[in-house]
C-alpha positions in Angstrom: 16.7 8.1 3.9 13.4 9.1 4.7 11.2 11.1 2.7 7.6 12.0 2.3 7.0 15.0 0.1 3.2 16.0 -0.6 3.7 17.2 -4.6 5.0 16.2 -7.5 8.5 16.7 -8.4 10.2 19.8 -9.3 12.5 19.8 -13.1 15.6 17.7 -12.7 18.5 20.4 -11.9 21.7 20.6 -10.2 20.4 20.1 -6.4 19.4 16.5 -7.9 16.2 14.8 -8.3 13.9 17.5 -7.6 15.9 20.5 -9.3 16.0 24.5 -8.2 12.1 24.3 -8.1 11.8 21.7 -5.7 9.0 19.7 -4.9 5.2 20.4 -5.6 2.2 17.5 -5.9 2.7 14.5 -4.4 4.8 11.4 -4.0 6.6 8.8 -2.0 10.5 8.1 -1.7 11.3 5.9 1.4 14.1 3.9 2.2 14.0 1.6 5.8 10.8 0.4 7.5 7.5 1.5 7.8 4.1 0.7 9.3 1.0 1.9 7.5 -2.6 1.6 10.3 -5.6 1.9 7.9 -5.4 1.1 4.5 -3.2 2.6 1.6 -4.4 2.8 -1.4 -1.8 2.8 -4.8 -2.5 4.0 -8.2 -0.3 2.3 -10.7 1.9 -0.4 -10.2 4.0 -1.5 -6.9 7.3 -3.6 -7.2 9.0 -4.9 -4.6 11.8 -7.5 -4.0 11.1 -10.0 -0.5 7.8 -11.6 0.6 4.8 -10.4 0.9 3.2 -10.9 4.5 -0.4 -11.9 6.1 -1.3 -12.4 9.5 -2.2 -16.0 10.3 -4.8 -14.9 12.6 -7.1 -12.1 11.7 -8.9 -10.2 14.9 -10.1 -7.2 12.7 -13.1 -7.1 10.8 -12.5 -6.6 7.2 -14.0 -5.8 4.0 -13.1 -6.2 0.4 -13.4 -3.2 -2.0 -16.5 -3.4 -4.4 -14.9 -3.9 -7.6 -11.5 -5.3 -6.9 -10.5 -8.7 -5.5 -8.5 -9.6 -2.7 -6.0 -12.8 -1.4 -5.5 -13.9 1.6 -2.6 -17.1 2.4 -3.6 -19.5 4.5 -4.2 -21.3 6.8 -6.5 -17.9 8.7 -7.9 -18.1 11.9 -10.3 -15.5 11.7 -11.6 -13.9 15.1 -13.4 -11.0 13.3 -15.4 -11.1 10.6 -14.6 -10.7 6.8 -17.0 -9.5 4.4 -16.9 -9.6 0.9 -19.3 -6.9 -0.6 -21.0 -7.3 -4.2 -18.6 -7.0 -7.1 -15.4 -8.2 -5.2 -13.9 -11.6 -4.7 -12.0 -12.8 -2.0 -9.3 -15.9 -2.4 -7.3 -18.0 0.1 -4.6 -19.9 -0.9 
């Protein structure tokens, strides 16, 4: 199943999660694999069951968010450049 709806979800009726209203707002239900170029940004929490992943070598330039930290797991060989604005913290373990 793969499912991107832009809107929230309609009343719970009969034709299942969404109900007769369907849906209207915005969210996410996706089952399978997925690649995400850019950046996503969440608001709430995210749960997930498996490993979380990091390149070992990092060829783009990045930059933290002011106001939020950021990990990285090591070793990195770092190719670009990584900048860690005012506010922000950036750790490798």
């Amino acid at each position: 199943m793969q499912t991107v709806i832009v809107g929230t979800p309609g009343p719970r009726g009969p034709k299942g999660e969404t109900g007769p209203q369907g849906p209207s707002g915005s969210f996410l239900n996706f089952t399978g694999s997925a690649e995400i170029t850019g950046s996503l940004e969440v608001t709430g929490s995210i749960t997930f069951t498996g490993l979380f992943s990091n390149p070992s070598t990092v060829e783009d330039n990045l930059t933290t968010v002011t106001g939020y930290n950021s990990l990285l797991v090591g070793p990195i060989t770092n190719s670009g450049s990584i900048t860690v604005v005012t506010g922000s913290r950036l750790k490798i373990i």
